[in-house]
C-alpha positions as CSV (number, residue, x, y, z in Angstrom):
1,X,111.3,110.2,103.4
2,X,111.7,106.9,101.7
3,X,113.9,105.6,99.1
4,X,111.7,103.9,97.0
5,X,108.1,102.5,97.2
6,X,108.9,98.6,96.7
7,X,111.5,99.1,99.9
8,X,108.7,100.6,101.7
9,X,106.5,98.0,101.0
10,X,109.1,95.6,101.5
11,X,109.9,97.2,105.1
12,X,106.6,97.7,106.0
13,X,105.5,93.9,105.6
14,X,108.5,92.6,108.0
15,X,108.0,95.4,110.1
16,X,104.1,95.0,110.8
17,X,103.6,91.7,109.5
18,X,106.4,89.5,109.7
19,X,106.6,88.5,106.3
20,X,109.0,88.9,103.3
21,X,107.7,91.0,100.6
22,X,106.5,87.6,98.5
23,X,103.1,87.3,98.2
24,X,102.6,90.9,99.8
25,X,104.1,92.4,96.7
26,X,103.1,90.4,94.4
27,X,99.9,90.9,95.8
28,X,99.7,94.6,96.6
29,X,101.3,95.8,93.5
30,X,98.2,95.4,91.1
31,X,96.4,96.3,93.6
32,X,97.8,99.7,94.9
33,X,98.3,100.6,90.5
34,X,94.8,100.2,89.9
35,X,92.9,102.4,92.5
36,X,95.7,104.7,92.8
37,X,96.1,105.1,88.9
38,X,99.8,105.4,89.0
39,X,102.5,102.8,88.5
40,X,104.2,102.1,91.8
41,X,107.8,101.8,90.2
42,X,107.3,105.9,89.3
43,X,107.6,106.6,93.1
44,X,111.3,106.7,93.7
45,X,112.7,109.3,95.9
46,X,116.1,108.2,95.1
47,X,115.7,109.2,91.6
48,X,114.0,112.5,92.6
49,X,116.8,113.2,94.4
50,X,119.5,112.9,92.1
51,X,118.0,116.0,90.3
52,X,117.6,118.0,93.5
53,X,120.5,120.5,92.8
54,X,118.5,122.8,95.3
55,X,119.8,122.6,99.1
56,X,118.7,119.6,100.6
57,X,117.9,119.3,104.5
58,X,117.3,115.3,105.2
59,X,115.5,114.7,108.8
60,X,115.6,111.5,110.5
61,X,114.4,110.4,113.8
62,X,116.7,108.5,115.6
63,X,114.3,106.0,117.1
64,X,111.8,105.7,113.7
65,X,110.9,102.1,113.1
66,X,108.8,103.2,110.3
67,X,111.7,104.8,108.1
68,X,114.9,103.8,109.5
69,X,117.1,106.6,109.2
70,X,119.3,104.0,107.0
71,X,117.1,104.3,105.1
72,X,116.5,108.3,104.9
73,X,120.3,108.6,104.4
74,X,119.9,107.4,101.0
75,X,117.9,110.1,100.0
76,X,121.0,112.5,101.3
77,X,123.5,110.5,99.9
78,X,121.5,110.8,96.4
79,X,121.2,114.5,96.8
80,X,122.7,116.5,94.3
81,X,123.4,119.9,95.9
82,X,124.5,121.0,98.7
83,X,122.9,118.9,101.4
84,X,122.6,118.3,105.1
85,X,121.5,115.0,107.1
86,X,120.7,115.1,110.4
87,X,119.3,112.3,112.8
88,X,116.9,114.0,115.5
89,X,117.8,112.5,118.9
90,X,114.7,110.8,120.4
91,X,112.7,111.2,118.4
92,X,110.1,108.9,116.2
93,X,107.8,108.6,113.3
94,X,105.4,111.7,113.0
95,X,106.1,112.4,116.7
96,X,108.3,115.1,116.4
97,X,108.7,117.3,119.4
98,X,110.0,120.4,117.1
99,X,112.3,121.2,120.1
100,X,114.6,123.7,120.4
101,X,117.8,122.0,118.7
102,X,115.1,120.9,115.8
103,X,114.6,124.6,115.3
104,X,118.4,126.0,115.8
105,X,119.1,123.1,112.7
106,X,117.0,124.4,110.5
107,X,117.9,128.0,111.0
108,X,121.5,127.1,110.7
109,X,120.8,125.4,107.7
110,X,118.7,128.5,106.0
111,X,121.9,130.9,107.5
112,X,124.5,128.6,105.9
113,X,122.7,128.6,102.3
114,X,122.3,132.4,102.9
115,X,125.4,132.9,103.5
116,X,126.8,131.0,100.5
117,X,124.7,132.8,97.8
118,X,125.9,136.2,99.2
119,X,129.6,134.4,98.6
């Protein structure tokens, strides 16, 4: 996940481009609001997150360029409830092998929250 939209774009332009968010921003921005019909500063998984009292599981691939898990920390750190962050080992952006440790955190996960509402 990402923290906000404007870091994303922000990220995305040095990432793939090079360039600091000026003019992309400034550019993008009107751009984006009109055909998407939404107002860009209304995406902000940071503030989602702050309401998630829910149990939270955060994934991050260790070696994704795209959403540095920096980045994807911030949503756990915003979390509300009981939460999780974990960092997948090798992998990447959407390349995610769903191995067997992938699998045996996520169960572990489910088991602890389980286990805590039967406590």
């Amino acid at each position: 996940p990402f923290d906000t939209y404007r870091n994303t774009i922000r990220h995305h332009a040095k990432l793939m481009y090079g360039i600091t968010e000026f003019p992309l921003l400034f550019l993008a921005y009107p751009m984006i609001e009109s055909r998407a019909n939404f107002r860009m500063d209304e995406v902000d998984s940071l503030r989602a997150a702050r309401g998630i009292h829910a149990p939270l599981l955060v994934l991050a691939g260790e070696k994704d360029g795209r959403m540095d898990p920096a980045m994807v920390r911030t949503i756990y750190e915003a979390g509300a409830g009981p939460k999780e962050f974990w960092i997948i080992p090798g992998e990447g952006h959407e390349n995610r092998t769903f191995q067997d440790s992938f699998q045996q955190k996520v169960r572990g996960f489910l088991a602890r929250i389980r286990s805590s509402k039967k406590s």
